[in-house]
PyMOL Python script that loads the backbone (N, CA, C, O; Angstrom):
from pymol import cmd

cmd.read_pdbstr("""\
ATOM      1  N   UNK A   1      95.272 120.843 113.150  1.00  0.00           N
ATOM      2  CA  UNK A   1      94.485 120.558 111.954  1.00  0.00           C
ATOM      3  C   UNK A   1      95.293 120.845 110.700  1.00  0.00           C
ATOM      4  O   UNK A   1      95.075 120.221 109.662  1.00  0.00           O
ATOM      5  N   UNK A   2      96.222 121.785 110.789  1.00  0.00           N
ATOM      6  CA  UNK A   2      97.129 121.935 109.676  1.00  0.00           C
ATOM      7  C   UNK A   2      98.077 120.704 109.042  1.00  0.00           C
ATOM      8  O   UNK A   2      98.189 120.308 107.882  1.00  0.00           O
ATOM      9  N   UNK A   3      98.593 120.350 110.052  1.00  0.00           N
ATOM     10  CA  UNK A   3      99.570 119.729 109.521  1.00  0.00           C
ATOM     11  C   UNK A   3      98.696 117.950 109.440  1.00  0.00           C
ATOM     12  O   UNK A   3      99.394 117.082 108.917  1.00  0.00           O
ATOM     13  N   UNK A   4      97.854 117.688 109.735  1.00  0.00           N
ATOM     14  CA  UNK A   4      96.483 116.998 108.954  1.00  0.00           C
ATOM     15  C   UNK A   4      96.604 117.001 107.453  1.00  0.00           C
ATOM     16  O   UNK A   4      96.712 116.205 106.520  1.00  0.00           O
ATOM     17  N   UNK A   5      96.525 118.411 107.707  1.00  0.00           N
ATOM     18  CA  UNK A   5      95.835 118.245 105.811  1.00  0.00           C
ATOM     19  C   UNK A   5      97.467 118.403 105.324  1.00  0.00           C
ATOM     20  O   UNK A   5      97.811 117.728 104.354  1.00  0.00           O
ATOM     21  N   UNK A   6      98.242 119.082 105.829  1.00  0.00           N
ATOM     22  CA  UNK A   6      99.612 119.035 105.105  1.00  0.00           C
ATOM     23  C   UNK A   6      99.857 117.246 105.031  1.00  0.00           C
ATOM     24  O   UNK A   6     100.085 116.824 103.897  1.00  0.00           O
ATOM     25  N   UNK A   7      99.832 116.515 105.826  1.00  0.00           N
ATOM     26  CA  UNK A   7     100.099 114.971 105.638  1.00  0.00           C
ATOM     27  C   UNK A   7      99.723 114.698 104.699  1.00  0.00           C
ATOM     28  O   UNK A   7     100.451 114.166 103.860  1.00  0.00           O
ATOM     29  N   UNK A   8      98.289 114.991 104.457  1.00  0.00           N
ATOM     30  CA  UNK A   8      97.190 114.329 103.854  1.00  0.00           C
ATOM     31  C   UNK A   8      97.537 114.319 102.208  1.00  0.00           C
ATOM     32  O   UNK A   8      97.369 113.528 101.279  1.00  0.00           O
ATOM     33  N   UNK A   9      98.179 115.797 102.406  1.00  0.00           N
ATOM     34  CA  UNK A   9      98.637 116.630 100.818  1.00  0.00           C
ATOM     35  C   UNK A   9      99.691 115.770 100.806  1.00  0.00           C
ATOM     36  O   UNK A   9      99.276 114.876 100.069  1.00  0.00           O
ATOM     37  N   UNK A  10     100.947 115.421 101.198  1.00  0.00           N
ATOM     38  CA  UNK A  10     101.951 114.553 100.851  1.00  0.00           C
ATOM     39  C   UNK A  10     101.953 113.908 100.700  1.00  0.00           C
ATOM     40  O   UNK A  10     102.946 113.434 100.148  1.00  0.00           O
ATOM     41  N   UNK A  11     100.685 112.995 101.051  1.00  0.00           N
ATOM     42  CA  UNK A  11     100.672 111.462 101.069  1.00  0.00           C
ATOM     43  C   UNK A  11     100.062 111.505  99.370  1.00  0.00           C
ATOM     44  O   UNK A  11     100.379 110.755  98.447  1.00  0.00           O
ATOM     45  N   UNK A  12      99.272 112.444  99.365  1.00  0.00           N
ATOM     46  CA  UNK A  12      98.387 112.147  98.013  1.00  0.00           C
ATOM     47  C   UNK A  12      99.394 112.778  96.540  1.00  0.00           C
ATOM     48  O   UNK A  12      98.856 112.737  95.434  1.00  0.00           O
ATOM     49  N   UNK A  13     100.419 113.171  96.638  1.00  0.00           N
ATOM     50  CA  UNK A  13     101.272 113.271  96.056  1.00  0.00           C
ATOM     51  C   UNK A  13     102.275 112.215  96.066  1.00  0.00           C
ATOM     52  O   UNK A  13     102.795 111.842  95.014  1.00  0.00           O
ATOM     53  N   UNK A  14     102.569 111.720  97.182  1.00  0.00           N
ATOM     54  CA  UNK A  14     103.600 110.380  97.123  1.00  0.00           C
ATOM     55  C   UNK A  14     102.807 109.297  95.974  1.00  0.00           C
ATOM     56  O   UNK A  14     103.266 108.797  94.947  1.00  0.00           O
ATOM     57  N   UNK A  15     101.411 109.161  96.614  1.00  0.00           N
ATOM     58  CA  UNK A  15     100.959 108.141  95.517  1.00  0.00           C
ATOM     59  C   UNK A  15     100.431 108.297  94.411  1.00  0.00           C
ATOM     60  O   UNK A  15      99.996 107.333  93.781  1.00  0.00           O
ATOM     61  N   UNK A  16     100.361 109.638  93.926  1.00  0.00           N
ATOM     62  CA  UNK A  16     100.309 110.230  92.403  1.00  0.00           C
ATOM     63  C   UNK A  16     101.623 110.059  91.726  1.00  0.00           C
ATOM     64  O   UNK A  16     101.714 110.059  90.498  1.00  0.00           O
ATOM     65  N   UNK A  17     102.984 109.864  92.789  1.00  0.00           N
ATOM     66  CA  UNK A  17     104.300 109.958  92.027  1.00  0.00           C
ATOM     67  C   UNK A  17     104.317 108.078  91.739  1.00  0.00           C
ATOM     68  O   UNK A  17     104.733 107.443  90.771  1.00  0.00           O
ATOM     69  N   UNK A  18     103.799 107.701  92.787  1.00  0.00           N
ATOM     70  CA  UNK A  18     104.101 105.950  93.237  1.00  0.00           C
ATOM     71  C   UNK A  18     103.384 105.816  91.631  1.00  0.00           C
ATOM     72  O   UNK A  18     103.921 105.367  90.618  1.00  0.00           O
ATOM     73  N   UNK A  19     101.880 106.415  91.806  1.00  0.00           N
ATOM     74  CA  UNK A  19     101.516 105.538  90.459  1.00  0.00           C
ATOM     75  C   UNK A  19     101.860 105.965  89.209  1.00  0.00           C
ATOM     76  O   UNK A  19     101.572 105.296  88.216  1.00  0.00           O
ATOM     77  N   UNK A  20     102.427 106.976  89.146  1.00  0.00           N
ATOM     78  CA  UNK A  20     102.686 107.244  87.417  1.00  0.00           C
ATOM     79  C   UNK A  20     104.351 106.173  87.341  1.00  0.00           C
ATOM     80  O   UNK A  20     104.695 105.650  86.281  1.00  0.00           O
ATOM     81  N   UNK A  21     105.173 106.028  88.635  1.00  0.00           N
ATOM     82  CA  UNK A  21     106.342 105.281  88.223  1.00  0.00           C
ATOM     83  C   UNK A  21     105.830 103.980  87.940  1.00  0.00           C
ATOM     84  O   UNK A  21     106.378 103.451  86.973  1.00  0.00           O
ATOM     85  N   UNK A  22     104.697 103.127  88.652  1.00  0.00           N
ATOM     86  CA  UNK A  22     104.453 102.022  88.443  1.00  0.00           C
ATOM     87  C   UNK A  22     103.709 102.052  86.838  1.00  0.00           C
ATOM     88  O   UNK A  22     103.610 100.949  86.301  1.00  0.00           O
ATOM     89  N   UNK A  23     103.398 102.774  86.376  1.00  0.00           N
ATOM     90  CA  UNK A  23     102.958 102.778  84.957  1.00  0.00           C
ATOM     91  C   UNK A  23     103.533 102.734  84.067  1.00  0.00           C
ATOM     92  O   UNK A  23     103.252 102.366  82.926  1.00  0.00           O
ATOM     93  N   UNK A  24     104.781 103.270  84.693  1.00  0.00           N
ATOM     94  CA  UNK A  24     105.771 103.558  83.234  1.00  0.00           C
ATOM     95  C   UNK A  24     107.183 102.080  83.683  1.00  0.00           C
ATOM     96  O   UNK A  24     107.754 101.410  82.821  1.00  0.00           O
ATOM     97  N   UNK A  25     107.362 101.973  84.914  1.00  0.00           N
ATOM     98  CA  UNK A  25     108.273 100.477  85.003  1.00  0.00           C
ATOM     99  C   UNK A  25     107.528  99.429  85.529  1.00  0.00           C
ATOM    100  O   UNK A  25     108.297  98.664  86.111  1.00  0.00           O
ATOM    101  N   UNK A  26     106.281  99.022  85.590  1.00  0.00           N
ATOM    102  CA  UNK A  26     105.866  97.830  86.048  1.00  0.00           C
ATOM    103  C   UNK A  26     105.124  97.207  84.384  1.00  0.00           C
ATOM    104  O   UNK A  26     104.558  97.715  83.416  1.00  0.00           O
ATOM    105  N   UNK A  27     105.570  95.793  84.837  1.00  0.00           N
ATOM    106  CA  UNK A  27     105.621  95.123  83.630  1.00  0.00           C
ATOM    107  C   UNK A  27     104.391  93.965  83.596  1.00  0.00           C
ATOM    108  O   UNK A  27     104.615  92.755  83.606  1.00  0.00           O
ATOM    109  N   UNK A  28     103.056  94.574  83.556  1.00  0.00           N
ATOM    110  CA  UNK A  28     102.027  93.854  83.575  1.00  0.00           C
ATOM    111  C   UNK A  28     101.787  93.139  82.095  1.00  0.00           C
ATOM    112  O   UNK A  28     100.848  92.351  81.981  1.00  0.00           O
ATOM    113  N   UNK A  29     102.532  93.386  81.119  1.00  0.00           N
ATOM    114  CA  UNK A  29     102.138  92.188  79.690  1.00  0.00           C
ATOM    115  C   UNK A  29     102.193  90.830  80.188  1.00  0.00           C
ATOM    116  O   UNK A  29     102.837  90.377  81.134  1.00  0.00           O
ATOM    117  N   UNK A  30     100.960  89.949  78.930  1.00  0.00           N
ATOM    118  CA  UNK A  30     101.209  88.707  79.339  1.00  0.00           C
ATOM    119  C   UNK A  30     101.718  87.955  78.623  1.00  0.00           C
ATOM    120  O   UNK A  30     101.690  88.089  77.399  1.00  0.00           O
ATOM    121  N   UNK A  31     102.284  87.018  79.218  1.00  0.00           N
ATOM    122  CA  UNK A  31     103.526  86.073  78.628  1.00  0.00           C
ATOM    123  C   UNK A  31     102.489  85.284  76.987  1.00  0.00           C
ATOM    124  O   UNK A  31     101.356  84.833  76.818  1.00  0.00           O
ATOM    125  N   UNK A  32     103.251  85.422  76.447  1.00  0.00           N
ATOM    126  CA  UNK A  32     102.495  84.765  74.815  1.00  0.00           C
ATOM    127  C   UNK A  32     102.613  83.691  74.384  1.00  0.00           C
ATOM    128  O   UNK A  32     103.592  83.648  73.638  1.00  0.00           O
ATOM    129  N   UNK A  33     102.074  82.703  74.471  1.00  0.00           N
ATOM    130  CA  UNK A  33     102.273  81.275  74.092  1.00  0.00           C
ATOM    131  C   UNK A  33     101.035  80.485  72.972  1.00  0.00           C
ATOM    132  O   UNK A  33      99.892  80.212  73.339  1.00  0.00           O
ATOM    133  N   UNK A  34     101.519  80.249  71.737  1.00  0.00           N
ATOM    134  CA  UNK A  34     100.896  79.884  71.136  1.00  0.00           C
ATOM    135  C   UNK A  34      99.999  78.253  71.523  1.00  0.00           C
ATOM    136  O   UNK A  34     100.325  77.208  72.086  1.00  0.00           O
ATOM    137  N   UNK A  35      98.830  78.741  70.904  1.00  0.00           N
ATOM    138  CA  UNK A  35      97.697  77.404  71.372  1.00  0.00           C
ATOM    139  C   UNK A  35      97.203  77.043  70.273  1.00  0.00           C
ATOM    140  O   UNK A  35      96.629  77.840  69.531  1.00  0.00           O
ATOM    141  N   UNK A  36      97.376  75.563  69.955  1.00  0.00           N
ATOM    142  CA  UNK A  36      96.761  75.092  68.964  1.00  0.00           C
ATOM    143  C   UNK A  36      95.619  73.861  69.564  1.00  0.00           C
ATOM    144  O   UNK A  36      95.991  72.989  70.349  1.00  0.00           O
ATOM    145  N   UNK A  37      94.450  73.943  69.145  1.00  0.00           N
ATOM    146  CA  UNK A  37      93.439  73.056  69.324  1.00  0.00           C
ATOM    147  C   UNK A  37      92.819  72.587  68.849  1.00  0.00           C
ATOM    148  O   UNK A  37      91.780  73.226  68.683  1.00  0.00           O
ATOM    149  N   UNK A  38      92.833  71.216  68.251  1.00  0.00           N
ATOM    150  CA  UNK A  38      91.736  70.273  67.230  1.00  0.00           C
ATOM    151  C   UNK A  38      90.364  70.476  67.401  1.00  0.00           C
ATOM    152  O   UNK A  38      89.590  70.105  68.284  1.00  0.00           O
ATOM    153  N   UNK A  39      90.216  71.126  66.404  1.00  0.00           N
ATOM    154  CA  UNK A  39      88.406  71.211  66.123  1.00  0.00           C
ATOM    155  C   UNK A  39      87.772  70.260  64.842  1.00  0.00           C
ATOM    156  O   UNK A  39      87.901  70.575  63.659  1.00  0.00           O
ATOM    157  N   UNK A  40      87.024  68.970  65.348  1.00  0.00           N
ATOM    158  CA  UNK A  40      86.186  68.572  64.791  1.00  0.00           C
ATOM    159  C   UNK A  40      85.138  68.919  64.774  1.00  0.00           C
ATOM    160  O   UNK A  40      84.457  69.037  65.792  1.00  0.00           O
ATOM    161  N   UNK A  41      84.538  69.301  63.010  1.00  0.00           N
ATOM    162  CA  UNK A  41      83.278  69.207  62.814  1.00  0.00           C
ATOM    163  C   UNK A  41      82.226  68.289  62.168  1.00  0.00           C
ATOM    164  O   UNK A  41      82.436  67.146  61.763  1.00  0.00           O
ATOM    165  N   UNK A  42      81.033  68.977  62.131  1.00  0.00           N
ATOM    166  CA  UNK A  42      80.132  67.590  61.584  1.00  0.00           C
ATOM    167  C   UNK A  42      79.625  68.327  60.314  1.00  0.00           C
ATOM    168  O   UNK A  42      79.041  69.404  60.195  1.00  0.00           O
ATOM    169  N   UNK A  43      80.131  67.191  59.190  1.00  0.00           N
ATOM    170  CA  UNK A  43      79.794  67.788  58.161  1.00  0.00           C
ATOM    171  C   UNK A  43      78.607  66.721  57.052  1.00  0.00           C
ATOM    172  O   UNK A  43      78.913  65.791  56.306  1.00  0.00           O
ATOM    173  N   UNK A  44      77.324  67.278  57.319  1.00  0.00           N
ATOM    174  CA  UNK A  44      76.389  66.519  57.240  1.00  0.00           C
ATOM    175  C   UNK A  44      75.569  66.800  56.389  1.00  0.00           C
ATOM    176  O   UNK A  44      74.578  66.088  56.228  1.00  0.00           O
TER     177      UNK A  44
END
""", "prot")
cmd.dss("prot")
cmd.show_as("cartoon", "prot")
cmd.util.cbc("prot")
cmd.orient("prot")
């Protein structure tokens, strides 16, 4: 049962380390591309 929870403890540290690196080098911005779109109105 020990070495259970010892796994359990490493694993949950591996992915506390996994996610703070993916936060700081993974590159989720989105690409920026300007949009222009004709708007007709009704001017009545």
């Amino acid at each position: 049962m020990r070495h259970i929870v010892k796994l359990i403890l490493i694993l949950a540290i591996l992915a506390g380390i996994a996610l703070v690196a993916f936060a700081f080098f993974g590159d989720l911005s989105p690409e920026r591309t300007p949009v222009s779109d004709p708007v007709t109105l009704d001017g009545g």
